[in-house]
N, C-alpha and C positions, 0 to 999 in steps of 0.2 A: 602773837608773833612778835619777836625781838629783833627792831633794826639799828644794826650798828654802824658809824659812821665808819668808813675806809681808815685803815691804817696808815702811818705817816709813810711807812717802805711802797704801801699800794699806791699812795699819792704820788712818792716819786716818781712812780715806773710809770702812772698816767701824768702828769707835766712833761716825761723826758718824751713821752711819744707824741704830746701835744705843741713841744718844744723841734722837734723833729720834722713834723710836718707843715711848722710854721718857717723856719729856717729852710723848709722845699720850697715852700711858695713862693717864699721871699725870692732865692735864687733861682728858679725857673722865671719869675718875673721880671728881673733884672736882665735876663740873660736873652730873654724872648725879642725878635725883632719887632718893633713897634712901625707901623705902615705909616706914612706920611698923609695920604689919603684915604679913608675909606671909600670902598665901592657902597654905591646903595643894596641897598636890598629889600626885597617884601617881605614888610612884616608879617604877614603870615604864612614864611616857611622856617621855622625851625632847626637849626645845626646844631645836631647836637652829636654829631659824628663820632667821637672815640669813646663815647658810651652808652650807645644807642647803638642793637642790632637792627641790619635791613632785612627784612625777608622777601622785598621784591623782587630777587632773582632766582626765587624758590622753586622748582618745577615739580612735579611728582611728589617724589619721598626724596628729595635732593634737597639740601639745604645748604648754604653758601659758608654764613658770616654764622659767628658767637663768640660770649663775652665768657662765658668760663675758662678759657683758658688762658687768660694773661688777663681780667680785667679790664679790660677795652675790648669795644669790636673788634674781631679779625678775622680774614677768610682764612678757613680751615685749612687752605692750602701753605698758608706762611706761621703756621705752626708748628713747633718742635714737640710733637708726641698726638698719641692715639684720641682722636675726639669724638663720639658718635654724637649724631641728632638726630631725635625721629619729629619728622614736624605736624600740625594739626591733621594734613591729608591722611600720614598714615595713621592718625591714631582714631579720626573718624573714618577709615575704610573697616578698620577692627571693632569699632564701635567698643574701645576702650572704657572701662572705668574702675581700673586699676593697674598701677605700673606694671606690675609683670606681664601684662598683657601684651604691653610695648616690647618690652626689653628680651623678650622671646624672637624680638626679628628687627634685625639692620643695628645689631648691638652684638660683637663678636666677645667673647670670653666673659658675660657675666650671663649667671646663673639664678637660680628663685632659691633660698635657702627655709624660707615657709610661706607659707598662705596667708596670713593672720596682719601681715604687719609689711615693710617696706626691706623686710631684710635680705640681701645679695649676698653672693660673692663674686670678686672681681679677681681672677687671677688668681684663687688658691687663697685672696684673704678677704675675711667678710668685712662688710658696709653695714651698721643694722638702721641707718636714720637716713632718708631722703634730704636733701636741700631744696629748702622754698626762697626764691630767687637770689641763691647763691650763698644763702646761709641754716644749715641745718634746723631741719624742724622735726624737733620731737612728736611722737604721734603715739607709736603703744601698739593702734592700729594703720590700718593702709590710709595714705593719706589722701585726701580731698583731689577728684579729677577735675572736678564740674568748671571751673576756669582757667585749666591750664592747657596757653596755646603750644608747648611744646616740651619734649624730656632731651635735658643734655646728657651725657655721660662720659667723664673724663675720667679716663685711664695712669695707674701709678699715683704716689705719693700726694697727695693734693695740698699740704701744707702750706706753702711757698704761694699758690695762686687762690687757696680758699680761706686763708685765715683760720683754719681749723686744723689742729693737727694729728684726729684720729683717723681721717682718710687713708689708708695705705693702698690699698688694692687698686683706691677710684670711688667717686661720687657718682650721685643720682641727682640730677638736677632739676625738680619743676617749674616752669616759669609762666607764670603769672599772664593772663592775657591784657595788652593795655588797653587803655581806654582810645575810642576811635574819632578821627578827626571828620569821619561822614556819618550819617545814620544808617545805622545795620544794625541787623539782631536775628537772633533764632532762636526757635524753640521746638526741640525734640523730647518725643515720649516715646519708652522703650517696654514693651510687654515681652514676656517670658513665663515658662511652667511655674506652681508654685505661686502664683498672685503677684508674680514679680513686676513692678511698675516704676519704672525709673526717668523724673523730669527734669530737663536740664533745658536752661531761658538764659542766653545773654542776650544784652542791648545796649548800645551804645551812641554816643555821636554828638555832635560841638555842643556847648549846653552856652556859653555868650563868647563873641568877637567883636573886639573892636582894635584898632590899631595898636595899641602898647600890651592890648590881654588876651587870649584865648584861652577858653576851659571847654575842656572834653572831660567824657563822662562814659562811665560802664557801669551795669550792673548786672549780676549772676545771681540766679535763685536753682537751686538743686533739691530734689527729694526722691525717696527711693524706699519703697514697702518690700517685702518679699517673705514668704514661707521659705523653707527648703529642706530637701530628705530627712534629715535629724530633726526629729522634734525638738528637740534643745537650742535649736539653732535657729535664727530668723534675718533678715534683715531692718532696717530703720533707722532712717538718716533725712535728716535734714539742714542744708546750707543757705546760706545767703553770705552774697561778697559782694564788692564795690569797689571802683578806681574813679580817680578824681586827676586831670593833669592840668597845672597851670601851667601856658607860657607868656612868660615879660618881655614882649619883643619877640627877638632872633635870634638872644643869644643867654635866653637863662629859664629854668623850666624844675617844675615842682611836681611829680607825680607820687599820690600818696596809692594807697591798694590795703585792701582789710578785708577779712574775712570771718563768719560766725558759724561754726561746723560741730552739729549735735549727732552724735551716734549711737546709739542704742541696741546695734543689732548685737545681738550674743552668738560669736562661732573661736574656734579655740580645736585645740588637739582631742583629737573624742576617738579614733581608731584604737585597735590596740593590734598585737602581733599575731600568730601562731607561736605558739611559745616552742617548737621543734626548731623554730628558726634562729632562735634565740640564743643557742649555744654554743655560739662563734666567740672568737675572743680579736682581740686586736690584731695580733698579728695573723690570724686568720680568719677575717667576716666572712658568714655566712647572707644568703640575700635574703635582705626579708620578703617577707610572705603575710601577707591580713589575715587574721583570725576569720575560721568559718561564722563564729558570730559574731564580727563586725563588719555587716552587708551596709551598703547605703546611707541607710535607714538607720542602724544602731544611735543610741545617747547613752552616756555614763549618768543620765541622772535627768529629772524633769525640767521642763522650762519654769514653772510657776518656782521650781529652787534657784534658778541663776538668773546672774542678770549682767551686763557689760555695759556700764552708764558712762559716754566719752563727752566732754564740751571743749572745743579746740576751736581758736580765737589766736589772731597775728593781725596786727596791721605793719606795714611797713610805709618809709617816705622817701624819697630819693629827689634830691635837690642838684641840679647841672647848671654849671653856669661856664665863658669863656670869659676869664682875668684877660689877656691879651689874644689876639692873634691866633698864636700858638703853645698856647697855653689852658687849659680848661681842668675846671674843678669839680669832683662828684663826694657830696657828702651823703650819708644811709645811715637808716635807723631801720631797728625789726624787734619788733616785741610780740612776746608768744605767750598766750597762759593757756593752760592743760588743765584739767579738772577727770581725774579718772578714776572710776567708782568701779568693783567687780564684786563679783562671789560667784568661784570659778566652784563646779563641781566637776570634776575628770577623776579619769583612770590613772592609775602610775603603774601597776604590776599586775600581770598574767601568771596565774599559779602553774605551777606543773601540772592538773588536772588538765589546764589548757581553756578553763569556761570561767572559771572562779576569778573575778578582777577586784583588786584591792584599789581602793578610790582617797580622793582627796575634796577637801572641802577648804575653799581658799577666801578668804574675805581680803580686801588689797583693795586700798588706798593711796592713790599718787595726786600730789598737787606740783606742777612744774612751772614755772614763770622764768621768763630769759627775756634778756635784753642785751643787742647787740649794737653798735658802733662804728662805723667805717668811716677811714674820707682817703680818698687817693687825687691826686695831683698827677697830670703828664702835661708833657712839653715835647716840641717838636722842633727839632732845629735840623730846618733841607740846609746842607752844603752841596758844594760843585762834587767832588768826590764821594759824599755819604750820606747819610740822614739817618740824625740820631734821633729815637723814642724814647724817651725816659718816662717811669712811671713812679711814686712814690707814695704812701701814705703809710694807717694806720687802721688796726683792729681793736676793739676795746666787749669785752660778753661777760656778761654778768648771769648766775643761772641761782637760783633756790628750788630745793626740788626737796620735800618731804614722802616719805612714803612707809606707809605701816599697812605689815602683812601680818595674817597668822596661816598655818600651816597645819591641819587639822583633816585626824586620821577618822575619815567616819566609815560606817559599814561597808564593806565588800556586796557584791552582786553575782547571782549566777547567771550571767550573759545566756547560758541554752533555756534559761526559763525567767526572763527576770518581770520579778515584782517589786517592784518599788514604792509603793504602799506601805509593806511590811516591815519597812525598816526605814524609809526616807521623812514618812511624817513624822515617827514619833524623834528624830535625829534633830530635823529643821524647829521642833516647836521647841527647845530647850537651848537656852543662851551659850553660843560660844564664844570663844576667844576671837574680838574680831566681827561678829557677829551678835551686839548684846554685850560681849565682856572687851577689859581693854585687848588690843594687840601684842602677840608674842614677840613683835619685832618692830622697833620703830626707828626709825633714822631722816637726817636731814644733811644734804652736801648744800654747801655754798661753792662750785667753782668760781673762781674769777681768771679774765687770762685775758693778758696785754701783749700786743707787737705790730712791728713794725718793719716796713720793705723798701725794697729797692728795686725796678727792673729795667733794662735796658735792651734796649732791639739796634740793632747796627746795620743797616741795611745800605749792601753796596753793588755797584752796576746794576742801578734799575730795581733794585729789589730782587735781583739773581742770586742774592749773596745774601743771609740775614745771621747774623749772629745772636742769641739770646741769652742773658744769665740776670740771675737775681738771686736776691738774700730775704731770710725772713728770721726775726730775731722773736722769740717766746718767751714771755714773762710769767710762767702761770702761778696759783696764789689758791686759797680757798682751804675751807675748813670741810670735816665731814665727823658728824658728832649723833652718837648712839644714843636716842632719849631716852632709856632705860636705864644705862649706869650711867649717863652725863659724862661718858670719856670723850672727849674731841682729839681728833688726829688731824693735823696740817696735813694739807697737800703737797707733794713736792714743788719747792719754789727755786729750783737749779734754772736756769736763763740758758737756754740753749739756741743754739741756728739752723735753720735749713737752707735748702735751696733747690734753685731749678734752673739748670744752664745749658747751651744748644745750636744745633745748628741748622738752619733750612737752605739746602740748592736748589735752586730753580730755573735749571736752563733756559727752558720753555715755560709759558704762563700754564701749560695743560700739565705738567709736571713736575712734582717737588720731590726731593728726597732729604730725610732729615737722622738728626742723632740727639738723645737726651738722656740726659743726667738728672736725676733727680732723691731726695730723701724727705725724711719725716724724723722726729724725736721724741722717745716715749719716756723721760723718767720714771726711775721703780723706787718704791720702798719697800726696806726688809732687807733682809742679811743671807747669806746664802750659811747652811751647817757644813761643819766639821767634824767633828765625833762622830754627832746620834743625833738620827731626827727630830725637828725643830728646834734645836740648842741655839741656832742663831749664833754662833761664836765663828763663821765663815765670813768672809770678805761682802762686803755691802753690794747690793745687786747694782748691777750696772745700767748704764741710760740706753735703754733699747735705740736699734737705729734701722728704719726702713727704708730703703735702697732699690734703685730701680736705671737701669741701662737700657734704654730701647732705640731701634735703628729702624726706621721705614719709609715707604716711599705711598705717595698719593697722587691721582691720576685725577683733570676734570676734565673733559674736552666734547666738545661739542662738534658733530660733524655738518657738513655740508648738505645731507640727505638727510635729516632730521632725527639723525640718531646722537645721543650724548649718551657716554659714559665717564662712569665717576665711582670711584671708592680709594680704599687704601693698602697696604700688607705692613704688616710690623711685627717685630722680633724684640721679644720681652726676656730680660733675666731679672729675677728679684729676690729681695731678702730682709727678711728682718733676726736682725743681732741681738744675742743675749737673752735666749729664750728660758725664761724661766720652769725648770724639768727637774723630775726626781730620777737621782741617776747615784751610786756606789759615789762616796765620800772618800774625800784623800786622804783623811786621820782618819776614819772609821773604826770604832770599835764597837765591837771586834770589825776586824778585818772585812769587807766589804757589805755593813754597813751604808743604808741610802738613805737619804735625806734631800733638803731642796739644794742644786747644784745648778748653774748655768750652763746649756748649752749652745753650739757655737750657731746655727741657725736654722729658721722654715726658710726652704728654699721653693723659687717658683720659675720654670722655664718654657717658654713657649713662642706658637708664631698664630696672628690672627692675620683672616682677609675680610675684608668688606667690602661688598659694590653693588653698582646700581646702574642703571640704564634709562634711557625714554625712548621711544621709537614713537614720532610724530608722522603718523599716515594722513591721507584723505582723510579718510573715515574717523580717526578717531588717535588713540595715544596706548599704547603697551607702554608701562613701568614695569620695570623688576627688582629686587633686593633679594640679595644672600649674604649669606656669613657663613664661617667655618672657621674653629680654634680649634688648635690639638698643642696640648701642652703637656707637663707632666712634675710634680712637685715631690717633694721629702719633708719629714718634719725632722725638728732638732734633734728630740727624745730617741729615735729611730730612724734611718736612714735609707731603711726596706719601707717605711709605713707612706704612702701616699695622703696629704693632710686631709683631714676631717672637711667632705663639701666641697671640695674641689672636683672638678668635673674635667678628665683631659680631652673626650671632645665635645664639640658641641656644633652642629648644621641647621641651617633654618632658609627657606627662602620664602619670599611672598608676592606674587604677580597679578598684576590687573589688565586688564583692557574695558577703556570707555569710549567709547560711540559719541562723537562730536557732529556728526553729520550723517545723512541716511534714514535709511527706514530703521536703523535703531538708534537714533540720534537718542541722548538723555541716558541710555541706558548703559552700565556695565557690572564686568563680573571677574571675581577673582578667586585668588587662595592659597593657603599657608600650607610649608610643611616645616615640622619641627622634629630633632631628636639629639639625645646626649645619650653620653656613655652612662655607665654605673657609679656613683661616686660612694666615697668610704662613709660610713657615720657613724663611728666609733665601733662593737663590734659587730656590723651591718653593712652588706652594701645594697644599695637604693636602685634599683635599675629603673630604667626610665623609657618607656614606648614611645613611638613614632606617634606623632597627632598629626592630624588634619583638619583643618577649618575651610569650608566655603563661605565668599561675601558675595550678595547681589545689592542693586540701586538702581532704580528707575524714578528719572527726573524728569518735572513737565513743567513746561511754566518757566516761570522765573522764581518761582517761590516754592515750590514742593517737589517731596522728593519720599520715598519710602525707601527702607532698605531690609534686609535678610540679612544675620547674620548666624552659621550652621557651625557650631564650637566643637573639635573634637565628636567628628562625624565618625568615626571605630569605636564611640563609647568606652574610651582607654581610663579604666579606675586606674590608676596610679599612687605611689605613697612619695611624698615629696619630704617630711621632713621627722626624725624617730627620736624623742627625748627621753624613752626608757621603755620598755617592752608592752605599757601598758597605755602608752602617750606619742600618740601616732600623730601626723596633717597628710590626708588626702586627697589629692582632685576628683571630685565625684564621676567625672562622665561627660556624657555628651549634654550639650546647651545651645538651644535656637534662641534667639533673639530680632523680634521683629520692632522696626522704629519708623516710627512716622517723623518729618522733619519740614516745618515750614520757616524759609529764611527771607530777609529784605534788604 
């Protein structure tokens, strides 16, 4: 592997941002009020307040404060736009271990776009990579639960507040559990059909104190076996993670978090169609429908021929310190390496006979490595009249990603009678491409990408009044070079801005209402035609631009009889500009003539609600949670087609009651209901049945507890995601999960 030192333009654009954040510090320090005396304090409490969330006013599935939406703590109430949190309660009442799990309830307008991996849609546009604590983590597969105290999900353009600027729709946020300042730990084992056996161990708690030091300390161990209906398909995974927090004093604190995540289990697109259903076209899908022989149980090919080899490894650091008073500094570091090995054997086409599947043999190799950058700077200056928030820094990600595939056409199968003997051994023993010979395809991108922000909060009469705007400036840079001809293409390196600006009222502390602005910047390369397709003699494509308006209001209030309610409602318009479509040429010869042409935009319009409740009795505690979106989109290309995965509605609720007192003290019980409309995929629409889930838990002791969880109790087979008539993702059905859980 060939390391080359930075370019002298790359060095600029890092000094100018290094030059940028230092010129903040400088003047937020100058500017900060310095106290005359300090107050004492105990050294062992920690203020680390504008970057550190609380959860101790947590209640239910209620959660207060988060930092994704502007980079500092804040309650969701004095935020300008749509924020969901689902926090550890609910993700252990569903006995989660996988985000859609979550994101199917108390998360309005996103959607599962496959099984396989972390990909969404948010509002008509897809998400395909999670964030692990606030900076994308590549995975391939669904990403690691076993240490995560909680999933954020921010809504519209994310640019401006993630340093990332392929967010349009909205992120998926995982976030790391820290290390604990008492000793606690648990350890759950979960059995299921199938030899399913899944362990999950954390433990924490002060590891030395003395007056200028404190270190805490966590550790997470994850593992997980499992058979399942396709013989092709298995589970096996094994984790180990770890957090370390130093604090120096009161007012400065180091917490590092690392993770080592092996996976092995092989599952992938294995359904195929009814090929009757097939013959829908765009402007008019038909629904699909599963082939009679792709029951359950069906594989496109043996286990002993595939394999899904993942190794996924991040540690991150996060260093807080207060320069003055009113002043405090967060620098972060996140480095990632990927190591992903396959040899995918699937389906791609269903013949007209209807039984005959033509197959694919895929050998694919990714090596991914990133490295990310952060430091942001706030200041706080209380006047008589106002109080200004200022925040400031800088992002700096560095990524090398190689990756060689081949694509390789072996024998068909007759799914009403299949032998795989007959044609799979003598196929597998003979060297392919990929397989034994080199790769038909090989490539390696270097992105690189620099910037730098600004935000300010303006908050007047008490914090009734908040005003919110920021800038974020993109440097991006990077090579991406084919190792087969040795052609390298630049990345576009156009310097663009975004932003994110706003407004929060808040008459009442139980009541907010807000408005937001927001965008994203996509530069294109390439040329749009003129004449005759591909000519490229057309006007140079333009800087995509994703765009978002939303107005809502959010409700927290806690009553006098032990009832609190809490959620939001919000009203989304959105868009992204200059979408690249094949549409009739303006010189066109002859005469109407298509080629690549710019149209004006996908459109996405809608209104979400969210809420929640507790009811605090004698006996015990009722929570609830609902959602409901109803939206409806257009794409550029067509303005009758509703976009591809977009879903215009979507309803989920999920309620509990636990027994705090009484003859069923320890005990409670709950349950989910789930359902969306049909959504378009490409020419198919996807329909999607109502689920049902029950949860039970009976606790005793101070330490044990067992739980039930009953998945999709109608046994609803569903088809969740169609890459070509022969290349299906299914949810199988119904799923019990029983766990045993002892905590300290």
């Amino acid at each position: 592997m060939n390391h080359t030192l930075p370019s002298a333009s790359l060095w600029r654009k890092f000094t100018t941002c290094a030059a940028f954040l230092a010129a903040s510090l400088t003047a937020f320090a100058q500017a900060a009020p310095v106290p005359t005396e300090k107050p004492k304090e105990d050294p062992a409490v920690v203020k680390m307040t504008p970057f550190v969330v609380s959860s101790k006013n947590d209640k239910g599935y209620r959660t207060e404060q988060t930092l994704v939406g502007s980079r500092t703590a804040k309650n969701l109430m004095e935020l300008p736009g749509s924020i969901s949190i689902i926090n550890k309660e609910q993700m252990d009442d569903l006995n989660a271990v996988e985000v859609h799990e979550v994101l199917q309830f108390g998360v309005a307008g996103v959607t599962q776009n496959q099984t396989i991996n972390d990909d969404v849609n948010i509002r008509g546009f897809r998400t395909t990579s999670s964030l692990r604590d606030g900076v994308t983590k590549v995975g391939f597969k669904r990403n690691p639960m076993f240490d995560v105290e909680r999933v954020e999900v921010i809504k519209g353009p994310g640019a401006m507040l993630l340093g990332n600027n392929s967010f349009l729709g909205g992120g998926v946020n995982l976030v790391t559990v820290k290390p604990s300042d008492k000793p606690s730990g648990d350890v759950q084992t979960t059995f299921s059909k199938h030899n399913y056996v899944r362990l999950a161990a954390n433990v924490g708690g002060p590891a030395y104190s003395s007056d200028g030091l404190k270190i805490d300390y966590r550790l997470t161990v994850g593992y997980l076996n499992a058979d399942k209906d396709k013989e092709i398909e298995n589970e096996d995974q094994k984790f180990l993670g770890a957090g370390i927090s130093f604090y120096f004093g009161s007012n400065t604190s180091l917490l590092i978090n690392g993770y080592y995540f092996k996976d092995n289990g092989y599952f992938y697109w294995e359904d195929f169609l009814d090929y009757n259903t097939t013959l829908g076209a765009t402007t008019s899908p038909m629904v699909a429908k599963l082939n009679q022989y792709s029951p359950k149980g069906f594989s496109p090919g043996r286990s002993k021929d595939a394999f899904w080899k993942n190794q996924d490894s991040f540690v991150d650091a996060t260093f807080l310190t207060k320069l003055t008073e009113n002043t405090d500094l967060r620098l972060y570091y996140f480095g990632g390496n990927l190591v992903d090995r396959r040899r995918i054997v699937r389906g791609i086409t269903i013949t007209a006979d209807n039984h005959t599947l033509l197959r694919q043999d895929i050998p694919l190799a990714i090596d991914n490595y990133t490295n990310n950058i952060q430091g942001d700077v706030t200041h706080k200056l209380p006047l008589t009249a106002f109080t200004l928030d200022s925040t400031a820094g800088f992002d700096a990600s560095s990524t090398f990603q190689r990756q060689d595939q081949s694509v390789n056409s072996m024998p068909s199968i007759d799914t009403a009678a299949i032998n795989f003997s007959a044609t799979d051994d003598v196929w597998f023993a003979s060297p392919r491409p990929g397989a034994g010979l080199p790769n038909t395809s090989q490539s390696i991108s270097r992105p690189l990408t620099l910037s730098y922000y600004f935000q300010e909060n303006l908050s007047f009469l008490q914090d009734k009044v908040i005003l919110v705007g920021g800038y974020r400036w993109f440097l991006p840079g990077g090579t991406t070079r084919n190792n087969l001809t040795g052609v390298v293409t630049d990345n576009p390196d156009k310097q663009f801005k975004t932003h994110k600006y706003g407004i929060v009222i808040r008459p009442i502390k139980s009541i907010s209402a807000y408005w937001t602005d927001s965008s994203n910047a996509f530069p294109q390369i390439g040329f749009t035609d003129r004449f005759a397709g591909n000519d490229g003699l057309g006007a140079p494509l333009s800087t995509q631009e994703g765009k978002m308006k939303e107005f809502g209001v959010k409700v927290d209030h806690n009553f006098e009889n032990g009832l609190s309610v809490y959620g939001s409602y919000a009203h989304y318009d959105m868009s992204l500009t200059h979408v690249r479509t094949f549409g009739v040429l303006p010189e066109g010869i002859p005469p109407g003539s298509v080629g690549v042409v710019e149209s004006a935009a996908d459109l996405a319009q809608g209104w979400e609600l969210e809420y929640g409740m507790r009811y605090s009795a004698s006996t015990g505690n009722f929570d609830l949670l609902g959602t409901y979106a109803d939206g409806k989109s257009q794409t550029a290309a067509d303005k009758t087609l509703m976009a591809a995965d977009f879903v215009p509605k979507k309803t989920s609720l999920m309620a509990k009651y636990a027994w705090t007192s009484g003859p069923l003290e320890g005990f409670m019980v709950g349950a989910t209901y789930f359902d969306q409309t049909k959504k378009r995929n490409a020419n198919f629409w996807i329909d999607f049945p109502a689920t049902y889930n029950v949860f039970t838990r009976y606790s005793w002791g101070k330490h044990w507890s067992v739980q039930l969880n009953l998945n999709n109790i109608t046994d609803q087979r569903y088809i969740v995601a169609i890459a070509a008539n022969g290349l299906v993702q299914t949810e199988p059905g119904f799923d019990g999960m029983l766990a045993v859980k002892y905590k300290w």
